[in-house]
mmCIF file of the N, C-alpha and C atoms, coordinates in Angstrom:
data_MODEL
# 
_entry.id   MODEL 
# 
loop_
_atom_site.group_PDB 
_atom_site.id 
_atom_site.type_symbol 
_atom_site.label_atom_id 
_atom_site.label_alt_id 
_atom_site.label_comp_id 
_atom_site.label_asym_id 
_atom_site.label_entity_id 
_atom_site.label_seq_id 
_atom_site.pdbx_PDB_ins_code 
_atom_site.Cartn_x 
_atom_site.Cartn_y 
_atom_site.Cartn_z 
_atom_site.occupancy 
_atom_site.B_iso_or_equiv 
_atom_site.pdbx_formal_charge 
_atom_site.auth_seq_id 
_atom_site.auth_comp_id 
_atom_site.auth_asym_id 
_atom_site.auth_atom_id 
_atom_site.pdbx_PDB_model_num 
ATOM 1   N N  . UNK A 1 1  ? 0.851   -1.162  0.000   1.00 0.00 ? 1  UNK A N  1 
ATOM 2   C CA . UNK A 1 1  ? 0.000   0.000   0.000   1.00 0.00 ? 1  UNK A CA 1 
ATOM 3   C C  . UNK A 1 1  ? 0.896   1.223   0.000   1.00 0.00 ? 1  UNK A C  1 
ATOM 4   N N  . UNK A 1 2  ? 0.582   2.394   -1.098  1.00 0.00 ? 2  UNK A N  1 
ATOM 5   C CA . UNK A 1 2  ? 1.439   3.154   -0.612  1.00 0.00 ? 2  UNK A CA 1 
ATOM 6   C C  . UNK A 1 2  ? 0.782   4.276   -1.683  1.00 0.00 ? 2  UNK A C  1 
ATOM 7   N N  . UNK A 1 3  ? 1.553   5.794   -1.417  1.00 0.00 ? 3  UNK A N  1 
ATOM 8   C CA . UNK A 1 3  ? 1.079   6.423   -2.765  1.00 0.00 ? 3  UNK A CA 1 
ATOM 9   C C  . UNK A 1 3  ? 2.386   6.970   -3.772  1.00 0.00 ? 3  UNK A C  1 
ATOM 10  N N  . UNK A 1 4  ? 2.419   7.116   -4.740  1.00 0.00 ? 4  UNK A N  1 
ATOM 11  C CA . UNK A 1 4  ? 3.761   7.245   -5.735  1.00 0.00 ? 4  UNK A CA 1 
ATOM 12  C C  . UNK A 1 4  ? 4.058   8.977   -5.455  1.00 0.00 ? 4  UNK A C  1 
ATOM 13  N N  . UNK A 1 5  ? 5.255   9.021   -5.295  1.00 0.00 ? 5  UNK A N  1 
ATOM 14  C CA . UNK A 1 5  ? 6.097   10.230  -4.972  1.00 0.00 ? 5  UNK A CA 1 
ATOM 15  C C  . UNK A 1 5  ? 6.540   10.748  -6.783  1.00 0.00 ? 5  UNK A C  1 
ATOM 16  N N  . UNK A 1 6  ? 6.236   12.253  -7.129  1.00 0.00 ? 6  UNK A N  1 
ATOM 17  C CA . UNK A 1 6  ? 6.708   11.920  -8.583  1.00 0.00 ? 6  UNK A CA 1 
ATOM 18  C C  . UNK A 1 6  ? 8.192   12.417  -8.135  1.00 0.00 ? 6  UNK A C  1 
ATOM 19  N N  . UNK A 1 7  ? 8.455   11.917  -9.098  1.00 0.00 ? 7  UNK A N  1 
ATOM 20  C CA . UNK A 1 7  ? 10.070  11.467  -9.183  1.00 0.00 ? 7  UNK A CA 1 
ATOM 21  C C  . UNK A 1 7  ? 10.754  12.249  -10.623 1.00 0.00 ? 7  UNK A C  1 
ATOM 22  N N  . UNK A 1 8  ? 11.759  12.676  -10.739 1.00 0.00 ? 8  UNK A N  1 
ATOM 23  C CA . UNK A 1 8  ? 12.602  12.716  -12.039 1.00 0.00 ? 8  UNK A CA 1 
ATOM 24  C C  . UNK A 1 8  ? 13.229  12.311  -13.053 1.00 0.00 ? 8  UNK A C  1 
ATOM 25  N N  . UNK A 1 9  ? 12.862  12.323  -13.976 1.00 0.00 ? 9  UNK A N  1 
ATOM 26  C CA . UNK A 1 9  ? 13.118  10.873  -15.068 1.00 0.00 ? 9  UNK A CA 1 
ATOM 27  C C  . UNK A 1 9  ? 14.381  10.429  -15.249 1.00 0.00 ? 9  UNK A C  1 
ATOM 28  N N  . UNK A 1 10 ? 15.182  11.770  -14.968 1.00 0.00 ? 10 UNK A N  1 
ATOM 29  C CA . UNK A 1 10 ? 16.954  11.246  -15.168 1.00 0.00 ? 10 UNK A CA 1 
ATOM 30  C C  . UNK A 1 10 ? 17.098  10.535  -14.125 1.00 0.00 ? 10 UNK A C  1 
ATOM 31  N N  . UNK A 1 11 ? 17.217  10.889  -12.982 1.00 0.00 ? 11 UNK A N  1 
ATOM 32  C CA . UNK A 1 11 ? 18.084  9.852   -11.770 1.00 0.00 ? 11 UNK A CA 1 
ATOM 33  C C  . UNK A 1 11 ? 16.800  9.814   -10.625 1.00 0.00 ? 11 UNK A C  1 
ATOM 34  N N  . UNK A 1 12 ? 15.512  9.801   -11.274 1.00 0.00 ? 12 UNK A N  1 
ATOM 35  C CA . UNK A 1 12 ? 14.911  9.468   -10.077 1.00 0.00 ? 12 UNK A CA 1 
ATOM 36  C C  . UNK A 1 12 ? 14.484  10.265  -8.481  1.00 0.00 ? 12 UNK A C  1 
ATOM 37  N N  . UNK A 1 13 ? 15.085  11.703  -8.719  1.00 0.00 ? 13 UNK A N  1 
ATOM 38  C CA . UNK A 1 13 ? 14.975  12.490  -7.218  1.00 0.00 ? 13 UNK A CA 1 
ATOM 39  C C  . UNK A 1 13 ? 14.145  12.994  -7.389  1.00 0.00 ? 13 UNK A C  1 
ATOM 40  N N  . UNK A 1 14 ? 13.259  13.187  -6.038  1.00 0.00 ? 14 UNK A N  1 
ATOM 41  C CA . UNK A 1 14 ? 12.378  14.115  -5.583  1.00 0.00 ? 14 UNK A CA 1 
ATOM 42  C C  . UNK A 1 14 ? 12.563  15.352  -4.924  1.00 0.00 ? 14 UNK A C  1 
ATOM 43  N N  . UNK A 1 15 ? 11.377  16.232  -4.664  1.00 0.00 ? 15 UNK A N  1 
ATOM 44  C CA . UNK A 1 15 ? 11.445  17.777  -4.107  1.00 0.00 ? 15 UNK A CA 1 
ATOM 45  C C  . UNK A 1 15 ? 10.770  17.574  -2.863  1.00 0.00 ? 15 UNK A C  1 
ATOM 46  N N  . UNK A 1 16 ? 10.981  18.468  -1.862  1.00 0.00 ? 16 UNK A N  1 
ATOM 47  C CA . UNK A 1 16 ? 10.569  18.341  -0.881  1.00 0.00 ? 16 UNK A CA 1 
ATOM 48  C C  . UNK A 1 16 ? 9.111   18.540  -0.681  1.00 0.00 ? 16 UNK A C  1 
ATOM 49  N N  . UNK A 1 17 ? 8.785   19.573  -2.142  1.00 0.00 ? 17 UNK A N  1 
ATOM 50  C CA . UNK A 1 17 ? 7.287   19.747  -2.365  1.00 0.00 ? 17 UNK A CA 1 
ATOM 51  C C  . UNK A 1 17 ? 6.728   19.029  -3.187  1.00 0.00 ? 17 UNK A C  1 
ATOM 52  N N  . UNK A 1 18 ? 7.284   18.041  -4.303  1.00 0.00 ? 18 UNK A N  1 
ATOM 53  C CA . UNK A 1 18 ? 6.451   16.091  -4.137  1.00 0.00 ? 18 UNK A CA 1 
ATOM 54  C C  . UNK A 1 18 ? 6.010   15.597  -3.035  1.00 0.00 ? 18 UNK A C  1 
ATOM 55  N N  . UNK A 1 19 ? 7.075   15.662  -2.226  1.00 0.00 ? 19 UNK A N  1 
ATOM 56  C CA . UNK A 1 19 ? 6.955   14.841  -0.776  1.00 0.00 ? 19 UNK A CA 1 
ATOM 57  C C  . UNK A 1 19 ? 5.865   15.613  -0.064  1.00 0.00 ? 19 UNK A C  1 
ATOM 58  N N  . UNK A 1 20 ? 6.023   16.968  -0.274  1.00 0.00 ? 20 UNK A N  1 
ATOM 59  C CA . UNK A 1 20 ? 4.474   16.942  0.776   1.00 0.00 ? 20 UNK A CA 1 
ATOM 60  C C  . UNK A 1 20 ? 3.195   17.228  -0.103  1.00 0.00 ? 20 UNK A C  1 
ATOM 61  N N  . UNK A 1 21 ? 3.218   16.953  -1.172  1.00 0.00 ? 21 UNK A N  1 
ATOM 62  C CA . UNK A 1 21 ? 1.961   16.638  -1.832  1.00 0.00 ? 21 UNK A CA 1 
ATOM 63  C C  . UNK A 1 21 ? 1.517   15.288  -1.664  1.00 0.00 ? 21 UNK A C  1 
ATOM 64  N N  . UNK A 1 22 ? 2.205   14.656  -1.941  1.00 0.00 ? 22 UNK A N  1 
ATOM 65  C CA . UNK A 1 22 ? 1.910   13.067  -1.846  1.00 0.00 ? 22 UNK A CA 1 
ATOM 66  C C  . UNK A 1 22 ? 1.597   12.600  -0.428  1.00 0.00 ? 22 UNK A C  1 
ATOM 67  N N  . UNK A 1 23 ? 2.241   13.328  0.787   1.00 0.00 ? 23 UNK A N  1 
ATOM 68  C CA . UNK A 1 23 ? 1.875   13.612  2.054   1.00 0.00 ? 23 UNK A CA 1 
ATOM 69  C C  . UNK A 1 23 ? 0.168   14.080  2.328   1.00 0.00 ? 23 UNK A C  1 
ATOM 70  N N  . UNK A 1 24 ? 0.107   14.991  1.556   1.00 0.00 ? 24 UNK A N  1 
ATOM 71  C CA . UNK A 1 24 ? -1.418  15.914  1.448   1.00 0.00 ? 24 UNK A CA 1 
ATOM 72  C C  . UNK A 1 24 ? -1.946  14.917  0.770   1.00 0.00 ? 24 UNK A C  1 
ATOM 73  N N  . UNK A 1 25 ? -1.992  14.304  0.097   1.00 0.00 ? 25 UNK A N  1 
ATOM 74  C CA . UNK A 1 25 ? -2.455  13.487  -0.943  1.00 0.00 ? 25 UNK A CA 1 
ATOM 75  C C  . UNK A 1 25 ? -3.935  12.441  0.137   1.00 0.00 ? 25 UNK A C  1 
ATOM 76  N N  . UNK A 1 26 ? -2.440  11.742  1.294   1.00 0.00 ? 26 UNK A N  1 
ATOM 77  C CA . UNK A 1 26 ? -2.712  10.681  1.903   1.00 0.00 ? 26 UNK A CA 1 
ATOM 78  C C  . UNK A 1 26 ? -3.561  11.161  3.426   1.00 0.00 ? 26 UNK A C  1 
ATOM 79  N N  . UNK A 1 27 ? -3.198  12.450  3.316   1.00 0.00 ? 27 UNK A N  1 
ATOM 80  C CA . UNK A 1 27 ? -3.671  12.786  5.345   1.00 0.00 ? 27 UNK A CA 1 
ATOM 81  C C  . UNK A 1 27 ? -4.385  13.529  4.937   1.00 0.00 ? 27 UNK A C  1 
ATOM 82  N N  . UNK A 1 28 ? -5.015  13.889  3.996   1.00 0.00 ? 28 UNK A N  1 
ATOM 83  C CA . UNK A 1 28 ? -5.854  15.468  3.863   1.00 0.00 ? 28 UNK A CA 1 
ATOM 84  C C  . UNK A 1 28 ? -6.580  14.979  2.726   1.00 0.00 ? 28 UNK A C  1 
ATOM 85  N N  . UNK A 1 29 ? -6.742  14.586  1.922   1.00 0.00 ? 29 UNK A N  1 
ATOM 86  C CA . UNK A 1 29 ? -7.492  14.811  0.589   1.00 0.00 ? 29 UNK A CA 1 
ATOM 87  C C  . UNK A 1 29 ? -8.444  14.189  0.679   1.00 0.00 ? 29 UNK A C  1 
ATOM 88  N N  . UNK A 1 30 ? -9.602  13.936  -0.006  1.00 0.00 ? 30 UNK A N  1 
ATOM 89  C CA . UNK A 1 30 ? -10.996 12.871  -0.183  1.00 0.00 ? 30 UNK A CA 1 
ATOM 90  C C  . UNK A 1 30 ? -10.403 11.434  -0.320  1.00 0.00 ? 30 UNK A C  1 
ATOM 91  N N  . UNK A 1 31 ? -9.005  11.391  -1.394  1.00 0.00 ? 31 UNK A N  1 
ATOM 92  C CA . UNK A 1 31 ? -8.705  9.860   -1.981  1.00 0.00 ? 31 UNK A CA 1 
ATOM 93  C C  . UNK A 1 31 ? -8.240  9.656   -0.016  1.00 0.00 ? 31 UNK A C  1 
ATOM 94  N N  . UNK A 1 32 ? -7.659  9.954   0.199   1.00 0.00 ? 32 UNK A N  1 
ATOM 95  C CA . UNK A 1 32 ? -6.843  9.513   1.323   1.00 0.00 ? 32 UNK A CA 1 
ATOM 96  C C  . UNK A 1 32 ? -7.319  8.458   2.413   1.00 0.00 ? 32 UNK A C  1 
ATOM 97  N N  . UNK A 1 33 ? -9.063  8.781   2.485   1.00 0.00 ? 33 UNK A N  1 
ATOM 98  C CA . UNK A 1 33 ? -9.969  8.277   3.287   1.00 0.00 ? 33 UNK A CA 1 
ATOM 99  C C  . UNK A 1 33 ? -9.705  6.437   2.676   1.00 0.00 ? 33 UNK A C  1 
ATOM 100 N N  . UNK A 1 34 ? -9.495  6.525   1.497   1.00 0.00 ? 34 UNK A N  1 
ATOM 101 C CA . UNK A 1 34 ? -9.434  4.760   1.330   1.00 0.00 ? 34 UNK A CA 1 
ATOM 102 C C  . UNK A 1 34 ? -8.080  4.430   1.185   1.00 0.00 ? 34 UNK A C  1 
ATOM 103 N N  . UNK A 1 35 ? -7.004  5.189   1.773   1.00 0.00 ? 35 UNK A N  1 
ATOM 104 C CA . UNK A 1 35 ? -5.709  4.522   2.308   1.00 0.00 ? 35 UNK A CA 1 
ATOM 105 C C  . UNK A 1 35 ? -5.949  4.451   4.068   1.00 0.00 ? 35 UNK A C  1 
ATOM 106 N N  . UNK A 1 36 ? -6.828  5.029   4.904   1.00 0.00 ? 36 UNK A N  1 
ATOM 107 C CA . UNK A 1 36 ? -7.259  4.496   6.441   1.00 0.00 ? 36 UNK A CA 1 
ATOM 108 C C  . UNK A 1 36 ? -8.162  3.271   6.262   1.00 0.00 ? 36 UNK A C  1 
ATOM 109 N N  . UNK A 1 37 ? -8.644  3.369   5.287   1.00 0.00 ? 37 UNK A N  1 
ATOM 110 C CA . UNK A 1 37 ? -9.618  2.121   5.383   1.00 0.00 ? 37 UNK A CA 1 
ATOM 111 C C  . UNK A 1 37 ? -8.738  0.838   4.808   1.00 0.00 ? 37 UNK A C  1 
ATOM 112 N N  . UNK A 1 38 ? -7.899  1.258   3.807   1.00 0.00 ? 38 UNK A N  1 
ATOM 113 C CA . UNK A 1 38 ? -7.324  -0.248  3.635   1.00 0.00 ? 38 UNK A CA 1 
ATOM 114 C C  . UNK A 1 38 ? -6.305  -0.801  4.679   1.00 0.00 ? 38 UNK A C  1 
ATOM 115 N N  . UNK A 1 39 ? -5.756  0.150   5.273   1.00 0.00 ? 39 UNK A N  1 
ATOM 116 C CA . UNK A 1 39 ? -4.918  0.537   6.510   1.00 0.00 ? 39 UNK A CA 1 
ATOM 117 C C  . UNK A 1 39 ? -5.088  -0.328  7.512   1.00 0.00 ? 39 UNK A C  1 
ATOM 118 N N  . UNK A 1 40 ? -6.685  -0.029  7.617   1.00 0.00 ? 40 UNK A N  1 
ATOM 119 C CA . UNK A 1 40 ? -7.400  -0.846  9.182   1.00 0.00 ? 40 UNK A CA 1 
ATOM 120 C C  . UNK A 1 40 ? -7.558  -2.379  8.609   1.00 0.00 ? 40 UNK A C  1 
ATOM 121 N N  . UNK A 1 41 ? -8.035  -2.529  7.154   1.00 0.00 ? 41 UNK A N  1 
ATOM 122 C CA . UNK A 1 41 ? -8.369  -4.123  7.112   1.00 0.00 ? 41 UNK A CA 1 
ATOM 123 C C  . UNK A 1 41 ? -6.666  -4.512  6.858   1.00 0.00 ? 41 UNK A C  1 
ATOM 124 N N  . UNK A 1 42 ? -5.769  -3.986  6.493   1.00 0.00 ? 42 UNK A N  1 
ATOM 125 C CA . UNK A 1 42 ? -4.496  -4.970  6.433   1.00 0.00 ? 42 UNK A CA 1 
ATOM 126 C C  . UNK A 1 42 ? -3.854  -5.092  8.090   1.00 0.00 ? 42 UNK A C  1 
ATOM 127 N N  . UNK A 1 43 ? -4.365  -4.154  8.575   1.00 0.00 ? 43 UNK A N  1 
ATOM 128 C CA . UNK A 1 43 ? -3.908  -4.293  10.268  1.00 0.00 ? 43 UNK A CA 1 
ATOM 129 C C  . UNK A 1 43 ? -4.744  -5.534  11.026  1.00 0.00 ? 43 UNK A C  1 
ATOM 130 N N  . UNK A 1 44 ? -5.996  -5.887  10.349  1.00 0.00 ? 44 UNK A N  1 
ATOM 131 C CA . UNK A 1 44 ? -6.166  -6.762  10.928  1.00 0.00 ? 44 UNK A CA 1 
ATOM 132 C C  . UNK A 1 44 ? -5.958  -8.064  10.442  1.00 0.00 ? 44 UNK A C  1 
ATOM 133 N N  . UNK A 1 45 ? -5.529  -8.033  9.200   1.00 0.00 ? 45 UNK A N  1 
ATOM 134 C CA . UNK A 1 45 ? -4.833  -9.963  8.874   1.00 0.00 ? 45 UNK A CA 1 
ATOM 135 C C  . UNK A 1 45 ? -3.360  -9.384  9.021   1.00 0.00 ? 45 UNK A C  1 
ATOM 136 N N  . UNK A 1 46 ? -2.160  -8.678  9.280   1.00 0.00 ? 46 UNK A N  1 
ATOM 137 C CA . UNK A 1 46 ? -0.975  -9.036  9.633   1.00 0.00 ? 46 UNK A CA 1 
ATOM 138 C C  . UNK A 1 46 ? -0.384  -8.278  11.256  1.00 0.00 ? 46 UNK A C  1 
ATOM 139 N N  . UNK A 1 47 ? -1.830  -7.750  11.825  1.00 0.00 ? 47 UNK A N  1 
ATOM 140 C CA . UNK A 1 47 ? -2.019  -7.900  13.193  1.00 0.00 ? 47 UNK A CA 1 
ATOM 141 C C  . UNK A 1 47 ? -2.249  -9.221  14.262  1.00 0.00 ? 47 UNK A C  1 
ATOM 142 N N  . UNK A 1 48 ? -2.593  -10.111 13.072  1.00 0.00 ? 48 UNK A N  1 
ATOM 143 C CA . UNK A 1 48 ? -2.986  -11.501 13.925  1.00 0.00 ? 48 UNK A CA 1 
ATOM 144 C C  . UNK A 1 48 ? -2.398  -12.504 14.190  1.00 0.00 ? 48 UNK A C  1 
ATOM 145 N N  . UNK A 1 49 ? -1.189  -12.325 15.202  1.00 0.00 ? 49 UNK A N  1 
ATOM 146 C CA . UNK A 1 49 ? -0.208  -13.453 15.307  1.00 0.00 ? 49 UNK A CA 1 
ATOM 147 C C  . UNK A 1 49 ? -0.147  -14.868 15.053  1.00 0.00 ? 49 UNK A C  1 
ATOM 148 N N  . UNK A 1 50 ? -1.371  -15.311 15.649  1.00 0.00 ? 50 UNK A N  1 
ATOM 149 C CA . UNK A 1 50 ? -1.887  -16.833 15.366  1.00 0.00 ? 50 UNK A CA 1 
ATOM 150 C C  . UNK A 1 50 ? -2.059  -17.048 14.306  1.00 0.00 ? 50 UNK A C  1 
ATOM 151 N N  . UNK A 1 51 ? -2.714  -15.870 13.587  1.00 0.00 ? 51 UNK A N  1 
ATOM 152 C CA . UNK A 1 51 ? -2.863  -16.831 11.574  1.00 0.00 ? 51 UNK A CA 1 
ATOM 153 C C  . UNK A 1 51 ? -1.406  -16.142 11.117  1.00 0.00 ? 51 UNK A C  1 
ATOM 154 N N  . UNK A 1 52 ? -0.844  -15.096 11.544  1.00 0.00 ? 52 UNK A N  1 
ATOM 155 C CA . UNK A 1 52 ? 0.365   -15.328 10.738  1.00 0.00 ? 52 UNK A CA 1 
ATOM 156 C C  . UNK A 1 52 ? 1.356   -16.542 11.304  1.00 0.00 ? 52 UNK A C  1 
ATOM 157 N N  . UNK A 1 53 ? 1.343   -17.408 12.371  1.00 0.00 ? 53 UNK A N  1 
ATOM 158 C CA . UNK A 1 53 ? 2.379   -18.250 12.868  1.00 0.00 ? 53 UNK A CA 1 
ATOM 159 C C  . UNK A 1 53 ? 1.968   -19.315 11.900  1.00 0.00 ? 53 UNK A C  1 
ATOM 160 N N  . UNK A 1 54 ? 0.283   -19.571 12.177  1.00 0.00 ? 54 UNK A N  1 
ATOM 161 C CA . UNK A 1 54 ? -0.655  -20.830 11.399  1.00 0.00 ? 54 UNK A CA 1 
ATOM 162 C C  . UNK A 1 54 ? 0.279   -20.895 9.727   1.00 0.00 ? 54 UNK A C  1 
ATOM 163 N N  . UNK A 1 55 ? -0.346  -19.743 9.206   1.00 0.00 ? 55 UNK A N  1 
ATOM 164 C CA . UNK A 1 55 ? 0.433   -19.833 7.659   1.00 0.00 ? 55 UNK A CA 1 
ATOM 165 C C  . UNK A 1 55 ? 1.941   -19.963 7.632   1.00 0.00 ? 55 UNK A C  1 
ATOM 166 N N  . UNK A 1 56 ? 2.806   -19.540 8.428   1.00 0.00 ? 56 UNK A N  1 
ATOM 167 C CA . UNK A 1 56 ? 4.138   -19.480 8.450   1.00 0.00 ? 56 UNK A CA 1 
ATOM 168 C C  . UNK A 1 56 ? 4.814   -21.182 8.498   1.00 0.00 ? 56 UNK A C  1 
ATOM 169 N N  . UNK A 1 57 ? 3.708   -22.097 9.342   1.00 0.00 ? 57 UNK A N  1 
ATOM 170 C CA . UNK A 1 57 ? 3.779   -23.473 10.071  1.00 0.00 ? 57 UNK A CA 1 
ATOM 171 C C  . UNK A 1 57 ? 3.115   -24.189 8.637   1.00 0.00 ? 57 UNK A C  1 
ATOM 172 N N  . UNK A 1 58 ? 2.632   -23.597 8.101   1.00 0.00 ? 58 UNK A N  1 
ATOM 173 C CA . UNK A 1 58 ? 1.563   -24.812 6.679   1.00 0.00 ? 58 UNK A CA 1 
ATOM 174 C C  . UNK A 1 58 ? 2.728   -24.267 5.556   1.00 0.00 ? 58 UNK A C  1 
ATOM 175 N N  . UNK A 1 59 ? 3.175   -23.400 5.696   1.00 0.00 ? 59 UNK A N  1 
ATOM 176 C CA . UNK A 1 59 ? 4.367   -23.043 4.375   1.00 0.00 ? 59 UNK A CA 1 
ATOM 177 C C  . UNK A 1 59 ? 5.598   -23.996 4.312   1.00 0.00 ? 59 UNK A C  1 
ATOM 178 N N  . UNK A 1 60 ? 6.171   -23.714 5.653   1.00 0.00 ? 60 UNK A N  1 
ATOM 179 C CA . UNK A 1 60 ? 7.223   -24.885 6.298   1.00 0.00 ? 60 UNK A CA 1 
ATOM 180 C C  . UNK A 1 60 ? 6.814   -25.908 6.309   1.00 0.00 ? 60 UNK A C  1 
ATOM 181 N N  . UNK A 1 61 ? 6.017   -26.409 6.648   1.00 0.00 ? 61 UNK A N  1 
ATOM 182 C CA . UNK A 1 61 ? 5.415   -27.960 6.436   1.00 0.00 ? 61 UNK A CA 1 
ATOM 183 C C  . UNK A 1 61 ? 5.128   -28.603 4.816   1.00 0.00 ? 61 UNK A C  1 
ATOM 184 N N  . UNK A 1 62 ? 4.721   -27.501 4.106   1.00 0.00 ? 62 UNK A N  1 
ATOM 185 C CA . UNK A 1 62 ? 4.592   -27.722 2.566   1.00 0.00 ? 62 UNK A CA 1 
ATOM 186 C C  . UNK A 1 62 ? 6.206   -27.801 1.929   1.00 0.00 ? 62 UNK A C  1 
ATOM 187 N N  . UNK A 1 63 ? 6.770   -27.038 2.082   1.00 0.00 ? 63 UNK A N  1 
ATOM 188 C CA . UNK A 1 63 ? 8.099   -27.336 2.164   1.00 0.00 ? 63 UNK A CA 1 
ATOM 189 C C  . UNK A 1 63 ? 8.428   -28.437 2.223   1.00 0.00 ? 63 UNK A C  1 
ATOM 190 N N  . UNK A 1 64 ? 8.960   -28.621 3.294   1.00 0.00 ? 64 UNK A N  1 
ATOM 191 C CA . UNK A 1 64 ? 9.422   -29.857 3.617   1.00 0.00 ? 64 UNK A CA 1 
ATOM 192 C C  . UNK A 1 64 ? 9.085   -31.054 3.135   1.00 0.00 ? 64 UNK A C  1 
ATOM 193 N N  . UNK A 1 65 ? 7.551   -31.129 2.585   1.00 0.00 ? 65 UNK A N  1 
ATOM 194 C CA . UNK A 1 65 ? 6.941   -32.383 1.583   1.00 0.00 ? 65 UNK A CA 1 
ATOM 195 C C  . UNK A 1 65 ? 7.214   -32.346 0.821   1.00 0.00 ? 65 UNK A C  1 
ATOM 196 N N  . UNK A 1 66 ? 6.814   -31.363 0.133   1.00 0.00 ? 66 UNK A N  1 
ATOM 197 C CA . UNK A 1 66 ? 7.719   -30.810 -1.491  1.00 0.00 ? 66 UNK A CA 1 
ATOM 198 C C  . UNK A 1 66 ? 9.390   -30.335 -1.954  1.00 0.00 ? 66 UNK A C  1 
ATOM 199 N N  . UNK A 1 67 ? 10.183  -30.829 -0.916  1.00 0.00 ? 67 UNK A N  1 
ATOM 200 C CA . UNK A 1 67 ? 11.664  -30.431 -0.872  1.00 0.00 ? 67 UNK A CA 1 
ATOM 201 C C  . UNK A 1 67 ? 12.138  -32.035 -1.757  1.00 0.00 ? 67 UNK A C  1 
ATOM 202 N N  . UNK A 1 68 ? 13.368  -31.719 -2.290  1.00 0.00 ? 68 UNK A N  1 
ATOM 203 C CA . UNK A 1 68 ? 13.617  -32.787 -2.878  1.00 0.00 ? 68 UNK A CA 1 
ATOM 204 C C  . UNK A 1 68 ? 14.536  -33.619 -2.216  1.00 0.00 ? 68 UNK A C  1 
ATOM 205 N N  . UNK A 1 69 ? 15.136  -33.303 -1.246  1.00 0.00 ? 69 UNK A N  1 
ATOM 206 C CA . UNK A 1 69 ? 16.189  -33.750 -0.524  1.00 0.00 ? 69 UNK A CA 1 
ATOM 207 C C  . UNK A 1 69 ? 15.584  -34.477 0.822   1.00 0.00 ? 69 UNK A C  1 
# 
């Protein structure tokens, strides 16, 4: 999740007044309201220790079946 900083086509740098547009962009503007909302639902699936350990434990375990060694 994030919002794009414009950037300079030669080497890529930004201005300090990109940076706080893209700032305004995210804390102030109408769009901004659906970067808190996606905010809150990704806080709650990689807020959740138990399903991230659960998936971390079925990855490693898939692994290990599917390893060739």
């Amino acid at each position: 999740m994030g919002v794009e900083v414009v950037r300079g086509e030669e080497d890529g740098s930004f201005t300090p007044k990109d940076m706080a547009a893209a700032l305004r962009r995210v804390m102030v503007e109408d769009d901004g309201q659906e970067f808190g909302v996606k905010a809150k639902e990704l806080a709650r699936v990689f807020g959740n220790d138990e399903a991230n350990y659960q998936c971390l434990r079925d990855f490693l375990r898939y692994l290990s079946k599917h390893s060739r060694g």
